[in-house]
Each structure stands twice: as C-alpha cells, then as structure tokens.
N, C-alpha and C positions, 0 to 999 in steps of 0.2 A: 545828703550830699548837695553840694551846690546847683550839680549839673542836674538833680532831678527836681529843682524849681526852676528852672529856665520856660519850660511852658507855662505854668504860672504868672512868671514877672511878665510873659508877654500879655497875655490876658489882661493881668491888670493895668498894663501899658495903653492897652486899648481903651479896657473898661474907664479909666481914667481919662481920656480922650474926650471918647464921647458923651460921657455923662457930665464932664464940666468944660461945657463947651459954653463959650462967652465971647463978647467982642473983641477983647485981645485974642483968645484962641481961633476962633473965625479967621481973622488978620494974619495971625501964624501960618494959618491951612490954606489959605491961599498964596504966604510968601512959600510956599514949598510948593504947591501945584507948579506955579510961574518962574520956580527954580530947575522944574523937570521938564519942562517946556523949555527953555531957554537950555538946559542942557542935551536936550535931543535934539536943536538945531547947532548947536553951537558942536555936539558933535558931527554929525552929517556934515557940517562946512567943513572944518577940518580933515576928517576920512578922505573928501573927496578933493580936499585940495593938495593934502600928501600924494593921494593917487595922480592925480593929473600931473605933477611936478617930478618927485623925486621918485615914485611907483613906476614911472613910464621904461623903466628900466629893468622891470620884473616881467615874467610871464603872467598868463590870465590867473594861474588859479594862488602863486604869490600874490599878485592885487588883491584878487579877493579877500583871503587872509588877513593880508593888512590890512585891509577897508573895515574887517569884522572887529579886528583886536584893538581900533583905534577907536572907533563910533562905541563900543562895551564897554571899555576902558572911561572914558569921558565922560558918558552917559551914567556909569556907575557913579563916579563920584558926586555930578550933583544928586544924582538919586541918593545919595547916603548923607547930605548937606540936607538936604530936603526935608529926610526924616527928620534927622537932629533940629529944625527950623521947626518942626512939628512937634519934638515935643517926644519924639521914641527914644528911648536909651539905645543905641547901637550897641554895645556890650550885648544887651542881652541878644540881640539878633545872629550877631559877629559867633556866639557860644553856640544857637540854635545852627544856623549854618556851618559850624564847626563837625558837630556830631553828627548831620543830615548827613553831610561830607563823609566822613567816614564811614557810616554807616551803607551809604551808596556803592562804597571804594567797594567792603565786603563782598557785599550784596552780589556787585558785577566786576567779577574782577575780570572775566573775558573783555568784557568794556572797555576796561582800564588799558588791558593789553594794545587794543586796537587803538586807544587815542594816544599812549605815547610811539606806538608803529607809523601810528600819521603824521606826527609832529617829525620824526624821522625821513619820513616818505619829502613831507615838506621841504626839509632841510637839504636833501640829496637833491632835490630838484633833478630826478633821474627821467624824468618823464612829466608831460602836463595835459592841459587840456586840448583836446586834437589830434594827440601823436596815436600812432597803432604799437600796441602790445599783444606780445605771445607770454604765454606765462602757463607752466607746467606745473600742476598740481602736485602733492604728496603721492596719490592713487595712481598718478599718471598721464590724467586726465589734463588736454592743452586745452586754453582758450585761448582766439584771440580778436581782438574787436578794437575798437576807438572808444577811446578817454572822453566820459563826455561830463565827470563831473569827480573830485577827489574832495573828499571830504575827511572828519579826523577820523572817524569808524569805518569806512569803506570808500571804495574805487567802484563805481558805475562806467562799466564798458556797453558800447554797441556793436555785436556783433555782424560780420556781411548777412546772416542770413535775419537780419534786423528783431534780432533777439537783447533784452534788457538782461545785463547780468550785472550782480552787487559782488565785488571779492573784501571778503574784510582785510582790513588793511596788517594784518598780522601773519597771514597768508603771504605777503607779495613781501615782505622783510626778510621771510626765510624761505623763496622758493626762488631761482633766479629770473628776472622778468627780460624781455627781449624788445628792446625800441626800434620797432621795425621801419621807423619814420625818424628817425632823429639827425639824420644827416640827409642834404638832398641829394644824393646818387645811391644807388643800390646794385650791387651783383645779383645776376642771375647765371646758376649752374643748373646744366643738363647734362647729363649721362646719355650716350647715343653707344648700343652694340653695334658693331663689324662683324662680317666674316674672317677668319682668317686667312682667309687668302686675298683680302683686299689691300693695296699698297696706302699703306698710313700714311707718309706724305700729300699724296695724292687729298687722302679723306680731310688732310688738316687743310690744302690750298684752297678747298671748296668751301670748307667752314668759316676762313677767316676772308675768304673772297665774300661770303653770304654777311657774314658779321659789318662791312664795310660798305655795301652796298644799302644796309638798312641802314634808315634815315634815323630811328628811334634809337640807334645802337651808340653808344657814345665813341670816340677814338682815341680817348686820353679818360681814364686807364685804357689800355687795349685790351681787345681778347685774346686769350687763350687757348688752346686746343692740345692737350698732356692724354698720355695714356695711362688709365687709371690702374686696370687690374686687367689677368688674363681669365675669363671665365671660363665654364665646363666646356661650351660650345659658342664661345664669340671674343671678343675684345672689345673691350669697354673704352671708352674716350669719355673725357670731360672738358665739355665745350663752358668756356666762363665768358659772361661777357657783364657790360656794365649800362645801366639806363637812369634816366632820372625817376626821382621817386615816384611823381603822377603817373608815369607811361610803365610802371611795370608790372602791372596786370595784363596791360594790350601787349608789351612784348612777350609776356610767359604764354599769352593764349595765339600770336602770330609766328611766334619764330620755329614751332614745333613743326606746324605747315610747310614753312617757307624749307627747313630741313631735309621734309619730306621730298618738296619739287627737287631739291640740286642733288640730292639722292638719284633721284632717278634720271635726271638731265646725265648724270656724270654715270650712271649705271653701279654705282655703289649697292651691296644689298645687305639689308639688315637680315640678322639669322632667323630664321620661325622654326618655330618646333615645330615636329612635323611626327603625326601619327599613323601606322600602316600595321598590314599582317602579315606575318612571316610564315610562309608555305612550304614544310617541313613534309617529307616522307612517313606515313606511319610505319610502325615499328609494331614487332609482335605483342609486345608487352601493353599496345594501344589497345586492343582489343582481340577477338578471334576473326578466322575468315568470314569471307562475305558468302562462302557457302554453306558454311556451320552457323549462321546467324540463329536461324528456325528453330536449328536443334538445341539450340544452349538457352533461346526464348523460351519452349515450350519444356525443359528440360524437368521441371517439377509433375509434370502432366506425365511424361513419361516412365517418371518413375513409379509413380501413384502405379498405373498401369501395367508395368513388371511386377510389382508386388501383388494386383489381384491375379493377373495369372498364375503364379505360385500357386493360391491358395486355390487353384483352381488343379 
C-alpha cells in the first residue's frame, strides 16, 4: 500500500539531500534556512502587532491565544516554503503527519477530550486569568483558588492555602464552575440564632443600625435582615449585606465581631445549649434498701454456708 512506503520516500528524501549535495543545492539550503528566519520574525511582528491593536480588547489568556495561533500559523507556512525551497516533497511529510495525527487521536483520546473542552472553555470566556473559582467535583469534592494559567488540557489554579492544583479541562465543561470574582460587588449572608423571646424588630434595628455604620458595608444594594426558619430551640435571621470584591474577606472576618458587641450593647442573646443532671427520686426497682445492701453483696457466701450446715 501506498501508506506503508511513506517512511521510506522520506528516507530517500533525505538520503538524496545529503549525498548530492552541490553548489546549487548548498544555495537551496541556505534560501530555506533565511526563509525560516525571516518567517519567525515576520511572525512575532505580526502576533504582536494584532495584540497591541485589535487584541487590546481581549482578556489576558484570549491575547495569549491569539499571539500562539497567529506566530504557528505564519511560522508554519514559511517552514513548509522552506522545505519545498529544499528540495522535500511535502506530500510525503503532509501523509507522515496525517497518520502520526491519527494515530496520536487513538492513542489519547482523554487528550483529545480535554483539548476540544479548552477550545470551548476559550470560547465561553466564562472565567480568565486572575478571577477566583469554586468548582465542585463528581465525588464532591470543592476546590477553590485563582486562575493563574488556562491552557487547552488544563486550568492551573492557586489555592489560599498556596497549594498548585491542574483540573483538566474536561472536568470544569461538565461540573458547574462558580466566578467568585467576576463582578466587583459581592454579597455576604450570615445566619445569626435568637431566643425566642427576643423582639425581632428590635434584632433587625441593631443589624441594619451595625450594617450602616460600617464603612466596608456598601448602601446601594442595602442590607437585609428576613427571618429564615424557626428552629428546635432558637430563630434563625439572615443578615445579607453587600461589599466590594477586595474587602470581602475583611468584612466576613470583622462583622461576626462587630455582631457580637451590638448583641450585647442591646442585650439580645443568642441560644447555647446548655447541658445538666436531672435529680430524680430512687424508686424500688433502682435497687434494694440501703440496709439490705450487705445481705444481697454477700448473698452467695451465704448460701454456700446454709448448705454446709445441712450436711452437717
């Protein structure tokens, strides 16, 4: 078959190169060097003149992209002028790369899965480089960290506790992903228990007194203060408020505190379980009296004892 002398014709592609190598062929091999030269800068000018011009309107890891598929693109072609300037039959390389190709497809097809998931990922521009994702596994299992590189087989996140993790990109197509950075405001909800016998107006004027008086808190959205649910032993409230995207770590980790004081400024109490021992009367069935103890301890002694009298 055709396809199983393609190794061959290259061989002699070569073999024929170099063993009739002469002044016009010399001449050849260096207009194709100075052709691959010339097309590696003539790409790079290009790449980076798209990016600077019409690119400036993409996110980082779009530029990227196009910087790669533009400078390849370009580059390939005088690379395949080159050859042909040299003296290779591109047919035969064009069949060798054909089958390679295919053969690779088999070989990996998890591969294949993750590079057209990328081109997808690309496409949605759902997320980029710098945003924070949460992203919930099949198992169950959440990560979530910052974007620090999307590529066409994988998403490299950094996690807070500065952990590298790679998710292939075939993963984040079918598990729904959370941009927890992608607008600059964010909500923050807290769930605060009551007694029930605390007056809930009262609890909401303190919260949204406390929500107004912090500087971090935004006041357009407003916050919030709803009753959520009635539990076994308290009332649930959900305090919502809203902050921008950089302060909302410092407000999840200040306003819990800050909670706490107007709580207690205002004498509101949150519920605690509370554990004790309940001090019941013995009953007959507890045990026997406290003057029959001896006798019902020693009660096998006893018997022992009545039996050798008998035999006595």
């Amino acid at each position: 078959m055709a396809e199983s002398n393609i190794p061959k014709d290259i061989a002699d592609n070569l073999k024929g190169i170099f063993t009739n190598i002469n002044t016009d062929r010399l001449s050849e091999i260096v207009v194709a060097v100075v052709l691959c030269f010339v097309g590696f800068l003539l790409a790079r000018i290009i790449s980076n003149t798209f990016i600077r011009t019409i690119g400036a309107r993409f996110n980082a890891h779009q530029r990227l992209v196009w910087r790669r598929g533009i400078f390849y693109f370009i580059f390939m072609i005088f690379v395949m002028a080159s050859l042909k300037e040299a003296g290779f039959k591109l047919s035969v390389f064009l069949g060798a790369a054909g089958i390679l190709t295919v053969a690779l497809g088999f070989a990996s097809q998890t591969s294949a899965s993750n590079l057209i998931s990328g081109l997808f990922l690309i496409g949605e521009g759902s997320f980029e480089i710098g945003d924070t994702i949460q992203i919930t596994l099949i198992r169950g299992h959440t990560i979530e960290g910052e974007v620090i590189s999307i590529d066409l087989l994988s998403v490299k996140l950094l996690t807070m506790d500065n952990v590298y993790v790679r998710l292939p990109n075939e993963q984040l197509i079918r598990a729904p992903v959370h941009n927890l950075s992608k607008f600059p405001i964010r909500r923050l909800s807290i769930t605060v228990a009551i007694n029930f016998t605390e007056d809930i107006n009262k609890v909401r004027e303190v919260l949204i007194e406390l929500a107004n008086d912090y500087s971090l808190v935004l006041a357009d959205p407003k916050p919030r203060v709803t009753v959520s649910a009635f539990a076994e032993s308290s009332i649930e409230i959900l305090f919502t408020l809203w902050c921008k995207q950089n302060n909302y770590l410092q407000v999840k980790d200040e306003i819990h505190e800050l909670i706490q004081n107007r709580f207690v400024e205002n004498q509101i109490e949150i519920p605690v379980p509370k554990i004790g021992f309940v001090d019941r009367p013995p009953s007959q069935q507890d045990g026997l009296e406290n003057e029959n103890l001896d006798v019902y301890a020693h009660a096998q002694e006893l018997k022992h004892e009545q039996q050798q009298n008998k035999h006595l």
